[in-house]
Every structure is written in C-alpha cells, then in structure tokens.
N, C-alpha and C positions, 0 to 999 in steps of 0.2 A: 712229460712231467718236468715242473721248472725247478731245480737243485739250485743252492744258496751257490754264492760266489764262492770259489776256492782262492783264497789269499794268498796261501803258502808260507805264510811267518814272517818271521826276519832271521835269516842267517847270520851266526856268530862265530862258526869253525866251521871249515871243510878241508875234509881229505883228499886227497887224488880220485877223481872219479873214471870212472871206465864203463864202456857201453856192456850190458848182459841183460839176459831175459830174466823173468821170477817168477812165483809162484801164487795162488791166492793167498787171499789175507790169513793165514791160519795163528795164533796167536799163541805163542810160550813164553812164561818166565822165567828170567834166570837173576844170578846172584850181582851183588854191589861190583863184581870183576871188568865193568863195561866203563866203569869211571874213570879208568886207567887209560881210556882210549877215545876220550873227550876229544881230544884235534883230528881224529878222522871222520866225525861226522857233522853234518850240516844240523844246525839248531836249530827249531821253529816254535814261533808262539800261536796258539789257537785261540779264538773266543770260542765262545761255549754258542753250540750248534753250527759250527764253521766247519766245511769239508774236507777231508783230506786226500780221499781220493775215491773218486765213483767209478760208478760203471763205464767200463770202455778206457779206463784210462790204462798206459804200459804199466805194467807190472815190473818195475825193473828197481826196487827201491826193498831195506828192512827197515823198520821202523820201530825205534825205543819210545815206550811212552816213559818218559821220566818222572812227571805229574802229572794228576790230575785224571780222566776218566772218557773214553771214547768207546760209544757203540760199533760193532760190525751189524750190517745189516745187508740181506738181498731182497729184492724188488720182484713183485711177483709180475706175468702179464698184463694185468691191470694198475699196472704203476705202486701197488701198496707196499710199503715198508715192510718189513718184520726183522727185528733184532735177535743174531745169533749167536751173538757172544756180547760179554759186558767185558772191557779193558781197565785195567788200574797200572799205577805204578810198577815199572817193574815186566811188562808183557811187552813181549817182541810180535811184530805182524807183520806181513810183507812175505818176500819170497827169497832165499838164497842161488834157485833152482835157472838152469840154463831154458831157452824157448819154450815160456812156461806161456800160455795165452794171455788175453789182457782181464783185468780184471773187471769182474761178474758181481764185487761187492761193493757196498757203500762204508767209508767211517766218517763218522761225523763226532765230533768232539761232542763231550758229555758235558764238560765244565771247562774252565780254562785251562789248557794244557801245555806243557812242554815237551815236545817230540823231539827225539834226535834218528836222524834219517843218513843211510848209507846205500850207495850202490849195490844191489847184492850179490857181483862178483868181487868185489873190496870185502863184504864181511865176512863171505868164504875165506878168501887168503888171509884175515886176520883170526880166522877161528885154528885154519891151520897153523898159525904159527904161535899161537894160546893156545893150547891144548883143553885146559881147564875152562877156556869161554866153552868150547865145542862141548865139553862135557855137561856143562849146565843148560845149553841149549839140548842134546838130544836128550837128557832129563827131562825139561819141561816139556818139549817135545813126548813124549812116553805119558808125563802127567795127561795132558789133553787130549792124546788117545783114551784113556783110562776116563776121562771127563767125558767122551764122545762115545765110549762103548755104555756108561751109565745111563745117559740120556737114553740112548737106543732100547738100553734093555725097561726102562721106564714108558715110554711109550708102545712098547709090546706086553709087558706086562702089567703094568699100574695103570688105575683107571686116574683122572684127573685130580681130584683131591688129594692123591697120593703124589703125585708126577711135581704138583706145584708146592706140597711141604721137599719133596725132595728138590727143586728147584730152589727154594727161598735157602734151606741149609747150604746148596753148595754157593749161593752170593754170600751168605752169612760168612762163611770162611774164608772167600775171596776175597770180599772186599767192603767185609762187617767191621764197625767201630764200635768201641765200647760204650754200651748205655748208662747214659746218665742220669735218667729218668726211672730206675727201679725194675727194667727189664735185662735183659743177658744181652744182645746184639742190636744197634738199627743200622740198618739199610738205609743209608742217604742218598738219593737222588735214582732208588730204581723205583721206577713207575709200574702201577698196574697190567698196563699194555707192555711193558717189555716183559712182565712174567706169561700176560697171555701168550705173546710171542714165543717164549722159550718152551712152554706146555704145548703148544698145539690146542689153543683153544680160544672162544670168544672173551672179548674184555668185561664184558656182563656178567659170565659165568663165573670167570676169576673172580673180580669183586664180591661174588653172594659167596666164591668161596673164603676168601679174607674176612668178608665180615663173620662166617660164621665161625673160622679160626679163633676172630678177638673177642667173641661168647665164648668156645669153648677156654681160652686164657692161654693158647698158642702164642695169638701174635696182640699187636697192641700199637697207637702209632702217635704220636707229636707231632703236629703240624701235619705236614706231608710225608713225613719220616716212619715209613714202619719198620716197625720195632718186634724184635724173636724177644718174647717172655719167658717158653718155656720148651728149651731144648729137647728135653727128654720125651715128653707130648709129641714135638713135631718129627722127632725120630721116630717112633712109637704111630705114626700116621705115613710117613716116606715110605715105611716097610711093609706096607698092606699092599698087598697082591690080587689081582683079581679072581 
C-alpha cells in the first residue's frame, strides 16, 4: 500500500536529543504546563493528510499536538485503514517507554497542524523534574483507560445504534464546537467512516443510522458538519443495552 510522503515540518526549537526506545501511539491530554517547555522540543507543521509516522517506523519520539486535528489509525491484512482514535489540541501520543517495538500505527494529520515532538527519554527526565507535567499526563493517561474500558463495555454490551450515539457524545466532548446554527454541538471534520471505524461496523449501516438520528431530531448537519441537536435523546439512546 502506497502512503503519502512524510515531510516532517520544519523545526524551530530543539532540545538535546538522546537515543531511547517507545511505546505505541496511545494518546493523553494534559494541561497549558507544556508551554513552559517550548526550547526542548522540536516543532513541526503538517498539511492536512500528511503523515507523521506509519507503520514500521522507531518509536522513539512523544508528540504534542498544539493544533489543529490527527487521526490514529491501524491497517488491517488487507492494507485497509480504520481510525482508532481522533487527536485535538492539547493530546500527547508517542511513547515515553524504554525497547518498546516499532510502531504498528498510522497518524496522519486531520487538518493543518502544529506538532511539537521530543525524544521519549528527554520527556521522562523532564516529567521527573516537573512533577505537575507527570501528574497531568498519568491523569490523562487514567482518562483514556476509562475511554478504552467504555468502548469495550459498548461493544459487548450495546447493539450499534447505541455504540454510535455513544460514540458521537464522547467526540461531542472531545472535540465538539459550539453550534451556531440552532443545534447544541457540531462535529467538524469527523466523517461518516471514522465513526463506522470507531463502532465496529459498515459505513452504509452508520449512514441509515445518522440519517435516521436526523428524523428522529438527535442529530442534524450543515454542510458536511454534523451537528448533536438533542443531547438528552442521544443520551437516552447511548444507554440502551442489549
């Protein structure tokens, strides 16, 4: 399978780097404390569907997204994509971890982005000597387990229609903007297929389920933008059990 050119940006600060192993892409947010620490890391700009790091590449990097929006995605046998996490502002991914394998995922920038990127044995020794960095990361760290055991218990328990209001609420929270067109939440820029992605289910199926969301007056959408109209409803659908 042919993947787009990786660029790598253009660097504007860098720290001292040193050679260490890491971890896969797993993704936490933490707080504004990272901007204090601007000259240790390497800065990169992405265009929007520009890779940052695939399969097979070392794992030896953390990576801040500062702006803007990057899918995690793995590749099945048959070369096909599927998105496992959505990235915003503010989400760390990469690895901190010593002779972690090389990495098994794709990210590929969502929009245009600004990455800031460190070695992940330099952001260990800086969490140890920030106390409060380390505490926001195994924070977010803890959130995203707590996001990864909900999924779990949604796909054993929730039949599809459930699985995907509960999926559309936890982007609504993520990485929901306010609407300005008369509904509560829109979704910019998550596509159909990344929710089939994230349900375990066909992109057809999702769609007849969307569309029957925006008759019921769940969801509703502008342009390409779908739009949460009516929270309470689509809570009221996330919590039906099979």
């Amino acid at each position: 399978m042919a993947f787009p050119t990786v660029r790598g940006g253009t660097a504007r600060s860098m720290g001292v780097v040193q050679s260490a192993g890491a971890r896969q892409a797993t993704a936490v947010t933490i707080g504004a404390d990272v901007v204090d620490f601007r000259g240790y890391f390497k800065v990169e700009n992405y265009a929007p569907s520009e890779v940052i790091f695939r399969p097979g590449d070392e794992s030896n990097k953390v990576y801040l997204l500062k702006r803007g929006r990057v899918r995690i995605m793995r590749l099945s046998g048959a070369d096909v994509r599927s998105v496992t996490a959505m990235l915003t502002a503010g989400d760390i991914f990469g690895s901190i971890a010593h002779h972690a394998p090389m990495s098994d995922e794709l990210a590929i920038a969502g929009e245009a982005c600004e990455i800031w990127s460190m070695n992940g044995a330099d952001f260990k020794q800086l969490m140890l000597s920030r106390p409060s960095l380390a505490l926001d990361v195994v924070r977010a760290q803890r959130e995203r387990i707590n996001a990864m055991k909900a999924q779990l218990v949604g796909l054993t328990f929730k039949e599809v229609p459930a699985r995907l209001a509960q999926t559309i609420l936890a982007l609504g929270e993520k990485l929901g903007e306010r609407c300005p067109h008369g509904g509560e939440i829109d979704l910019r820029g998550v596509t159909q297929q990344d929710l089939a992605d994230m349900v375990g289910a066909s992109r057809s199926f999702v769609s007849t389920l969307i569309n029957e969301m925006k008759r019921d007056g769940c969801l509703g959408n502008v342009g390409r933008t779908l739009c949460i109209r009516d929270l309470k409803a689509l809570r009221k659908l996330a919590a039906q059990e099979k």
